[in-house]
C-alpha positions as CSV (number, residue, x, y, z in Angstrom):
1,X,94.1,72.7,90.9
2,X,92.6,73.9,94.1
3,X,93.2,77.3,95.3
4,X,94.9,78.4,98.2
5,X,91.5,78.6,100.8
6,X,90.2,75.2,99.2
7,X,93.6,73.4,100.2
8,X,93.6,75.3,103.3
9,X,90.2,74.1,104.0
10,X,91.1,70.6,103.5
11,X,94.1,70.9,105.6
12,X,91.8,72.2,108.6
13,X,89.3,69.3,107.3
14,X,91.8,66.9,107.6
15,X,93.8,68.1,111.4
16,X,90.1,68.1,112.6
17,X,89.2,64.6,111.3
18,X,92.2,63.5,112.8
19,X,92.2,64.6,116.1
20,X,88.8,63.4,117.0
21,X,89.5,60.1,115.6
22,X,92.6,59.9,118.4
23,X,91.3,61.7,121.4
24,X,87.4,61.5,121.4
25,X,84.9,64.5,120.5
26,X,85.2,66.1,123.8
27,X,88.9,66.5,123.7
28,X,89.0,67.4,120.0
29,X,86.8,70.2,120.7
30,X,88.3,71.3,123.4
31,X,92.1,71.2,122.1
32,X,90.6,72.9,118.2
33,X,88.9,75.6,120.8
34,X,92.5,76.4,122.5
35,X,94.2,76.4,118.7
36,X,91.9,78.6,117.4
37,X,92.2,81.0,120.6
38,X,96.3,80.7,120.4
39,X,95.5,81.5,117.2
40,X,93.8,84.6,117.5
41,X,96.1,85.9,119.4
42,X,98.8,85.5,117.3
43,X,96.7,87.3,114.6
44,X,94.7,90.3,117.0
45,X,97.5,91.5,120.1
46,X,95.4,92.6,122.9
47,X,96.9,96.0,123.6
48,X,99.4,97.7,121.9
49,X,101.8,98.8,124.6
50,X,101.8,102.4,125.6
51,X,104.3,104.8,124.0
52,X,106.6,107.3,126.2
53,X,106.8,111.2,125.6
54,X,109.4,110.2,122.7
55,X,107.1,108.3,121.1
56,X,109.0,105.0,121.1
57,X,107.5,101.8,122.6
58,X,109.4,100.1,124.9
59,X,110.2,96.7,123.3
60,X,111.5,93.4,124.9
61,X,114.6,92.0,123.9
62,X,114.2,89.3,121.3
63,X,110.7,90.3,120.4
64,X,111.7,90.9,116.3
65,X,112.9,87.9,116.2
66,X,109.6,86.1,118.1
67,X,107.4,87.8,116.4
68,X,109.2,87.2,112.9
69,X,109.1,83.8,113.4
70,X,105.6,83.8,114.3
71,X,105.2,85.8,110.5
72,X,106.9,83.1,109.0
73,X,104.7,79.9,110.6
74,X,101.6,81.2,109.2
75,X,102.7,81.5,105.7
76,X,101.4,79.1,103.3
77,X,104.6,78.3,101.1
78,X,104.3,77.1,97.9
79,X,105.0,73.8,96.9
80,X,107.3,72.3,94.1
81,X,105.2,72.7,91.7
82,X,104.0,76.1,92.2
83,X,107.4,77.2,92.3
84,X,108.5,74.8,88.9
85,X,105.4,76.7,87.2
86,X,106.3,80.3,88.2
87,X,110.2,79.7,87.1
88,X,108.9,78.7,83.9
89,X,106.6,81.5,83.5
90,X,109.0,84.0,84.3
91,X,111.9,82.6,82.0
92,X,109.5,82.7,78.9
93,X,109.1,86.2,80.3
94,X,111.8,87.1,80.0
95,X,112.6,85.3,76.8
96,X,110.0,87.2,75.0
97,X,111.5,90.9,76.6
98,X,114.5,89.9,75.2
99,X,113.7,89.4,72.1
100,X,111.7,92.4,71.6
101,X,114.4,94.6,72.6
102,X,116.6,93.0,70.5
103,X,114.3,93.3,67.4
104,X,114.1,97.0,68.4
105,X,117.5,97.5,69.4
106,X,118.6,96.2,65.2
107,X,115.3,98.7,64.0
108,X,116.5,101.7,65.3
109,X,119.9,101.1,64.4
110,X,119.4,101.1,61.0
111,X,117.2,104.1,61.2
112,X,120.4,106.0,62.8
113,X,122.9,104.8,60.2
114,X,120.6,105.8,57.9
115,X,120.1,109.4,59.7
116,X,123.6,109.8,60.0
């Protein structure tokens, strides 16, 4: 299984391959050069905005929102079987808790009858 920068790579690999096949080496260049500023500044904001005597920055309307749906595009989900795998792993989990505390739970209740 490849890890999260290998498939990332490939992805990249694979977008770049892509568009210079369709537009020509000139235009692929220049188009991966404006994604990769666009994405810089998603990732570095040029100034933060100044703050007033209060402290609090002003804020456009709506920005949350923007900027939480920005967030959520440059997340690398997981896919089906990621998610199958860490279901599984966290059931056993908690299979084995269980039945720990259980076993533990009929110990020390025989040690208290006992005591009492």
């Amino acid at each position: 299984m490849a890890s999260r920068a290998q498939r990332r790579a490939q992805r990249r690999q694979r977008e770049a391959s892509a568009a210079g096949a369709g537009a020509g080496g000139a235009a692929a260049d220049a188009s991966f050069s404006q994604r990769a500023r666009s994405r810089q500044a998603q990732v570095r904001p040029a100034q933060q905005q100044s703050r007033g005597q209060t402290g609090r920055r002003e804020i456009q309307r709506g920005s949350f929102v923007r900027e939480s749906v920005a967030e959520l595009r440059k997340v690398d989900w997981p896919d089906q079987k990621q998610v199958t795998t860490g279901s599984v792993v966290v059931i056993i989990a908690c299979v084995i808790v269980g039945a720990y505390l259980w076993v533990n739970d009929l110990i020390w209740q025989r040690v208290v009858e006992a005591i009492l």
